[in-house]
C-alpha positions in Angstrom: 40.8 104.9 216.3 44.5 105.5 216.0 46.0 108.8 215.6 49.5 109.6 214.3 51.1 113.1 215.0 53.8 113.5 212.4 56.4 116.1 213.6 57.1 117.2 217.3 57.1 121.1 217.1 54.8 123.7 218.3 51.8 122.5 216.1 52.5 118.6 216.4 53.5 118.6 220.1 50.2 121.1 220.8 48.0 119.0 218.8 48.5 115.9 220.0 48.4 117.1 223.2 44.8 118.6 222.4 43.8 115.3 220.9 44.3 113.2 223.7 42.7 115.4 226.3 40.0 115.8 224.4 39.5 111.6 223.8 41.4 110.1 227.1 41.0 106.8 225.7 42.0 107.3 221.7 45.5 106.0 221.2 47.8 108.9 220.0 51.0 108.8 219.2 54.1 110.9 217.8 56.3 110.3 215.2 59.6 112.6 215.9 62.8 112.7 214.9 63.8 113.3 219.0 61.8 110.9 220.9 64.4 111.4 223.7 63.8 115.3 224.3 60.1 114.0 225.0 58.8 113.6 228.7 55.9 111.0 229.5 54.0 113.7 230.1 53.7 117.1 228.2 52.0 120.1 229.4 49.3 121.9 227.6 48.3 126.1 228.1 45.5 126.6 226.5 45.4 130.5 226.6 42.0 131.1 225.4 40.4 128.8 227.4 42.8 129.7 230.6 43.2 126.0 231.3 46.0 123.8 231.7 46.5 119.8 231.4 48.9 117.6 230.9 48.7 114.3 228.6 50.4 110.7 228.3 50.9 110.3 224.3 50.6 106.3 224.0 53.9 106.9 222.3 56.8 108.7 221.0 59.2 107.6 218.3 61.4 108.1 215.8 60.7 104.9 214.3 57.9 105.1 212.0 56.7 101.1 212.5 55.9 102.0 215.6 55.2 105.5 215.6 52.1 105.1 212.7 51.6 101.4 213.0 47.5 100.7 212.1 46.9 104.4 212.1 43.5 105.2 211.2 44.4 109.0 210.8 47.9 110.7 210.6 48.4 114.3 210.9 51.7 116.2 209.0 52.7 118.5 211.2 56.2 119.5 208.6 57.6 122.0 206.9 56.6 121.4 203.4 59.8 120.5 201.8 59.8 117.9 204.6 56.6 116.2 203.7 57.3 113.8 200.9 60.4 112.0 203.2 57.6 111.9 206.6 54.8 110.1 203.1 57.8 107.9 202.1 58.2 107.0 206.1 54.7 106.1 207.3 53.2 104.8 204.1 54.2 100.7 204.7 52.9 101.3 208.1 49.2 102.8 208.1 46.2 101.8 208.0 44.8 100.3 204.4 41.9 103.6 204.5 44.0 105.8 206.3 43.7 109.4 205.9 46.8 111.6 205.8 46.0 115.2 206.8 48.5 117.6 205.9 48.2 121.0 207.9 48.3 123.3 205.8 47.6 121.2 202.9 49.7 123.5 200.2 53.1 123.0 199.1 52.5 120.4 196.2 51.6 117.6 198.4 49.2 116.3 196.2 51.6 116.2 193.0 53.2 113.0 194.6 50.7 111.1 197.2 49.9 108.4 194.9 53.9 107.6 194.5 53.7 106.4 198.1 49.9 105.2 198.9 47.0 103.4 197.7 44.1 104.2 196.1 42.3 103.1 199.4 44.6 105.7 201.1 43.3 109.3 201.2 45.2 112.8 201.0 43.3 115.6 203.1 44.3 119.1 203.8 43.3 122.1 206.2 43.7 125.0 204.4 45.3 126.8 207.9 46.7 125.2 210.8 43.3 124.7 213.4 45.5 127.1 216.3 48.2 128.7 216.6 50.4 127.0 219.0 54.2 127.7 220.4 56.5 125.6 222.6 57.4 126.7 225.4 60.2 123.5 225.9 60.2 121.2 223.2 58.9 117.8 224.4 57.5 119.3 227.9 55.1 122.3 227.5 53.3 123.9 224.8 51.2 127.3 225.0 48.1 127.0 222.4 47.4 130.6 221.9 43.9 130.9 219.5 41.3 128.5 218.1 39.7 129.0 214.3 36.3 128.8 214.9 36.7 125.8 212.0 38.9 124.3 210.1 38.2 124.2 206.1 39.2 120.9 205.0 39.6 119.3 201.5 40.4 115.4 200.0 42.1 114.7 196.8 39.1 112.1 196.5 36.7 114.1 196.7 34.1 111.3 197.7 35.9 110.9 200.7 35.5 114.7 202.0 32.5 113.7 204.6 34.3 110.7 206.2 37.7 112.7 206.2 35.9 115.5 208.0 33.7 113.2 210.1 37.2 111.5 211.0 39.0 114.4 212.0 35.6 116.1 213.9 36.4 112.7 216.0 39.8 114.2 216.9 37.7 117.2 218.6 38.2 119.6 215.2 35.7 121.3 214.1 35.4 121.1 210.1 33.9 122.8 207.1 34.0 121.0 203.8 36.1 122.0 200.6 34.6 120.9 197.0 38.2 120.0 196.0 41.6 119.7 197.2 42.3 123.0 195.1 40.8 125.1 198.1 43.3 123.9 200.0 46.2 124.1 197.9 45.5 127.8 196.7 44.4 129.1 199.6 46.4 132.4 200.1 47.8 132.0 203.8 51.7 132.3 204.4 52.8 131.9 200.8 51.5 135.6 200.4 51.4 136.9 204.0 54.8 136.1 205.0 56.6 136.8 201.8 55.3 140.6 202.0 57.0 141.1 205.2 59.8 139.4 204.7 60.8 141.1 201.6 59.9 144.7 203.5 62.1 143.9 206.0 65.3 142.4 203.9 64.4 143.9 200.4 66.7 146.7 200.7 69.4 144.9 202.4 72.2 142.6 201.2 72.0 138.7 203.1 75.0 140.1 205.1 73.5 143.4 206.2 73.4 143.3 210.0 70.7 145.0 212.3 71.3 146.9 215.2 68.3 145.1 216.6 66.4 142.3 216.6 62.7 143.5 215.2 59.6 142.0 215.6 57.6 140.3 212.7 53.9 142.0 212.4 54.3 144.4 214.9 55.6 147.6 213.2 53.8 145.8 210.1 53.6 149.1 207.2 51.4 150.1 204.2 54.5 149.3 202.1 53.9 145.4 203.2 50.0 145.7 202.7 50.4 146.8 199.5 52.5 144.0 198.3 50.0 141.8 200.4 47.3 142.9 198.3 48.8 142.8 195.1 49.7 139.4 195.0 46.2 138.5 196.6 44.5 140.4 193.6 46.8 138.2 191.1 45.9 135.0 192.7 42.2 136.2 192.4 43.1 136.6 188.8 44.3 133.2 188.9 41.3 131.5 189.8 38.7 133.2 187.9 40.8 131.6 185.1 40.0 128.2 186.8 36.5 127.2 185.4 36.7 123.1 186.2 36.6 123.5 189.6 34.9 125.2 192.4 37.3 127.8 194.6 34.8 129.6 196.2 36.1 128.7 199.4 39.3 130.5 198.5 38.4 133.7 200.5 40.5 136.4 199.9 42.8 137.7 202.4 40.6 140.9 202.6 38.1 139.4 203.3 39.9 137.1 205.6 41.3 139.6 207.7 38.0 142.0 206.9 39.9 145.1 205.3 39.2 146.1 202.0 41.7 149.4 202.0 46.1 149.0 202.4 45.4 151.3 206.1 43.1 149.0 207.1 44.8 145.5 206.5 48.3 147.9 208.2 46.2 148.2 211.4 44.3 144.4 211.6 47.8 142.9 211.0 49.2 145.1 213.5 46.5 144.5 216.3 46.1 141.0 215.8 46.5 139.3 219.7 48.6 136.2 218.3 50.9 137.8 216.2 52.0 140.2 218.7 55.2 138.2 220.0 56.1 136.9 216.5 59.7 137.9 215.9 61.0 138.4 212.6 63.8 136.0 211.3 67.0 136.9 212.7 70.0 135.5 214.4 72.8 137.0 216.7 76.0 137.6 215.5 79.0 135.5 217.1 81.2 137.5 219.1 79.5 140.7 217.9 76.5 143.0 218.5 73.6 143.2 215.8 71.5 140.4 214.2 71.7 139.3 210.5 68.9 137.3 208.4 68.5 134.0 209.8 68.0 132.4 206.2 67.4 129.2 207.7 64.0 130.3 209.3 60.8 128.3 208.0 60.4 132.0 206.8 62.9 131.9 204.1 62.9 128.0 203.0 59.4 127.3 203.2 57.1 130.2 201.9 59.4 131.3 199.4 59.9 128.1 197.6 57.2 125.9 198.7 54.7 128.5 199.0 54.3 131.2 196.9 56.8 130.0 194.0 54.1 127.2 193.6 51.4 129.9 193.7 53.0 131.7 190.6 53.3 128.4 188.5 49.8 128.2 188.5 49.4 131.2 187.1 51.3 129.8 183.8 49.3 126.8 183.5 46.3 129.5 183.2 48.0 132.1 181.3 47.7 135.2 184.1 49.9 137.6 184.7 51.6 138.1 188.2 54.1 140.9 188.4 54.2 141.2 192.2 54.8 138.2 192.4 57.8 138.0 190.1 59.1 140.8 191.6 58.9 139.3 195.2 60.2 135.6 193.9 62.9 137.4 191.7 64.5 138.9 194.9 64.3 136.2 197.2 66.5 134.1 194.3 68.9 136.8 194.3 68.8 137.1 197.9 69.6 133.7 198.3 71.5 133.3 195.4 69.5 130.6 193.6 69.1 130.4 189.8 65.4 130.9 189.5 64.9 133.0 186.8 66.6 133.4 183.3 65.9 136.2 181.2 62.7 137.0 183.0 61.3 133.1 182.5 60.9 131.1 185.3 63.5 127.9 183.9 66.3 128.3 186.0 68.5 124.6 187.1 67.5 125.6 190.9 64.0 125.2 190.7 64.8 121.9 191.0 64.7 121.9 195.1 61.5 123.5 194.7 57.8 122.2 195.0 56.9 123.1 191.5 54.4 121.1 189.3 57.1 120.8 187.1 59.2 118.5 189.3 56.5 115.8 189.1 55.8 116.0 185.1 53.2 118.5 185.0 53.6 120.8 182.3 50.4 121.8 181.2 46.8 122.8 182.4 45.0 119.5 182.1 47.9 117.5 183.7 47.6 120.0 186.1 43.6 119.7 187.1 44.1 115.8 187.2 45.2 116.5 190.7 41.8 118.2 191.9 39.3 116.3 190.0 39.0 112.7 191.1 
């Protein structure tokens, strides 16, 4: 089997390392936009398992006929806004029953798969990333910090769930099967966790407001962030018991998820969670200054925002649920970043445009909507 790693950063780079230690003869290869800053052979740190190894990908590339040439499997290991380019890239190239696994699935993916593959082709998503994983040097050494025990995985087709999953157990994943690719897409992971800290930390503060120092992300983690957490996961519970064509039981909610029921008790999990401990928040150095001002650049602000939980609250029109915690969140980040969003309370704004709303790829109702998740 052939295996594809599309994007050479901490989760790419770390998985592919993973991959081929795990299955020494399985061909693996990379598909980066920096083959050059890549070594012949990257180092691996497995944390959990106090181990180390180093790997030989079979090849790195920038060039995509090379890089995903006859891949049986390719993993999208992207920034979401970045995904529909790396589909456009590898699509002439892969195998004619390829799956394309997108980790994590979200982020509209499935709104324009079939503009670049064949029916023969299947979409899958994890609904979180398997690890969490950060480079230590990009294209020499990556630390893999913590293992899910599993993986919940969906397909768009959802006849081809038990050889996507059987596929991917291949790799050396472990899996649990979604009953549609809704699961995935819904599934409350940075789209809601990130954007509640994010706004506590910036809310207050103009985009030019500069900090005397450079704070960490979940460390120092409040009730004030919790209770926007939870709000927004109680509107997308709202959300789906609105959905009554499909399945999303394996949308677990984040309280459950991070087992605490209570605003104090989801402050202290997030706060003592191993992993997240040396997670910065997204700041930059001035030049020729002291201090540190919003680094609006950060995956934190043009990913979860716009291609996270923007998505998120367009569902909730399609169904006709309320989400005012939501709206509020969404509502500052387009004034924070001075995007045209909303207009007169109404999400129509010219600037949803860069966004990965439904609406970009013709859907403008309900049923056009559930198309997507019920093949």
């Amino acid at each position: 089997m052939k295996v594809c790693i599309v994007g050479g950063g901490h989760i790419g780079t770390t998985l592919a390392c993973y991959v081929k230690h795990t299955n020494p003869s399985m061909y693996i290869s990379i598909f980066t936009g920096h083959p050059e800053k890549f070594f012949q052979r990257i180092k691996c740190n497995d944390w959990e398992k106090k181990i180390s190894y180093e790997v030989c990908p079979d090849c790195v590339s920038a060039d995509p006929s090379v890089a995903s040439k006859g891949a049986d499997i390719a993993f999208i290991a992207l920034p979401h806004f970045a995904v529909e380019k790396a589909f456009q890239d590898i699509s002439p190239f892969v195998s004619e029953n390829a799956f394309i696994c997108v980790l994590p699935g979200g982020g509209g993916c499935e709104f324009y798969f079939d503009k670049y593959f064949t029916h023969k082709q299947s979409l899958c998503g994890f609904q979180r990333v398997p690890f969490t994983a950060k480079l230590e040097i990009y294209g020499q050494e990556t630390n893999l910090k913590s293992w899910k025990p599993y993986s919940v995985v969906g397909t768009q087709k959802r006849g081809r769930i038990d050889e996507a999953c059987s596929r991917i157990e291949s790799c050396g994943l472990k899996t649990k099967k979604a009953e549609n690719y809704l699961s995935v897409a819904l599934t409350p992971t940075n789209p809601i966790l990130h954007t509640s800290r994010t706004y506590e930390i910036f809310g207050a503060y103009s985009r030019d407001y500069i900090f005397a120092d450079k704070c960490k992300f979940y460390v120092g983690w409040t009730d004030e962030a919790s209770r926007t957490l939870l709000a927004m996961d109680s509107e997308l519970r709202e959300l789906l018991s609105h959905i009554t064509e499909l399945d999303t039981s394996a949308i677990r909610p984040l309280t459950e998820h991070y087992e605490a029921s209570t605003v104090e008790q989801m402050t202290k999990k997030i706060n003592s969670i191993a992993t997240f401990q040396s997670v910065y928040a997204p700041l930059k150095p001035l030049e020729n200054e002291t201090g540190f001002v919003a680094d609006t650049d950060s995956r934190m602000f043009t990913e979860d925002f716009p291609w996270g939980l923007l998505i998120i609250r367009e569902y909730c029109s399609f169904f006709g649920t309320k989400a005012p915690m939501m709206d509020k969140i969404l509502s500052w980040y387009a004034r924070y970043m001075g995007l045209n969003w909303y207009v007169d309370g109404e999400l129509v704004g010219k600037d949803l445009k860069n966004t990965g709303i439904p609406q970009r790829y013709g859907i403008n109702n309900r049923r056009e909507l559930l198309i997507h998740y019920l093949q």
